[in-house]
LOTORDO-999126 format. One record per residue (C-alpha): residue number from 1; x, y, z. Coordinates in steps of 0.05 Angstrom, whole numbers, padded with zeros to 5 digits. Layout:
// LOTORDO-999126
n:x:y:z
NUM:X:Y:Z
...
This chain:
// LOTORDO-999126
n:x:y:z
1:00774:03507:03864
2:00811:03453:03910
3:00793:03501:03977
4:00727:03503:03956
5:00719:03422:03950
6:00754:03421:04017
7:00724:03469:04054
8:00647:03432:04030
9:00682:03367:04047
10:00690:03385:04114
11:00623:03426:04115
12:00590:03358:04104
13:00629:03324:04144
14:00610:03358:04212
15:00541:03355:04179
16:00552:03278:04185
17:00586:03272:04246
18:00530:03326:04278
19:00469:03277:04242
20:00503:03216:04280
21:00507:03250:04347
22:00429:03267:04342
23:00415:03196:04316
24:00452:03162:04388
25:00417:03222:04429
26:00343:03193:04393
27:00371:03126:04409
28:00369:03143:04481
29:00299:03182:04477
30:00279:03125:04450
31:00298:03076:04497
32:00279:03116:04561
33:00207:03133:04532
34:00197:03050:04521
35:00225:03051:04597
36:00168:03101:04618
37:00117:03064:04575
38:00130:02996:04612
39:00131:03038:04679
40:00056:03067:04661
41:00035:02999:04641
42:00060:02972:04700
43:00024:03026:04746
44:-00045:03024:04711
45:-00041:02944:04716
46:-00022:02955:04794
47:-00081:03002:04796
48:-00123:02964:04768
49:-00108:02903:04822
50:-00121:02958:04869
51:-00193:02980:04852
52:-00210:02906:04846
53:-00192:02887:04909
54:-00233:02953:04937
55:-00295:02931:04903
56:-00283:02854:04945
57:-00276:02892:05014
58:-00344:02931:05001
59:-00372:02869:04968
60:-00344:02836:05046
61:-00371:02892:05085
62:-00443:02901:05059
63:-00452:02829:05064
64:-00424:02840:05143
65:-00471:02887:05149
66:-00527:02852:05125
67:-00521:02790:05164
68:-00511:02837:05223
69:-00569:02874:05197
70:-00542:02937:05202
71:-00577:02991:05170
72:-00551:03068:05150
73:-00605:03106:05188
74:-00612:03162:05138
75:-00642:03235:05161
């Protein structure tokens, strides 16, 4: 009976020592998906900064062009 409490022993142990190794390798998913989260959050804000600053050149340039009062001749 004592090899088979042994042998389950160690059956449970490198079921242990194999649920730590997958709980550090989640660890690290963990941490680099929070790194690509910040990353996207960072990129939408920067796009965001972009298309607003777009919007104030047009707003600059059709006022240009109206004071110049130049017109799109259209076909």
């Amino acid at each position: 009976m004592t090899d088979i409490e042994n042998l389950t022993l160690k059956h449970l142990q490198a079921i242990r020592a194999l649920l730590g190794e997958q709980g550090e390798r989640l660890d690290r998913i963990e941490m680099r998906m929070g790194s690509l989260e910040q990353y996207q959050a960072l990129f939408h804000a920067d796009l965001v900064t972009t298309n607003v600053r777009l919007d104030q050149i047009a707003q600059r340039v059709e006022r240009i062009e109206r004071r110049l009062e130049l017109n799109d001749i259209s076909p």
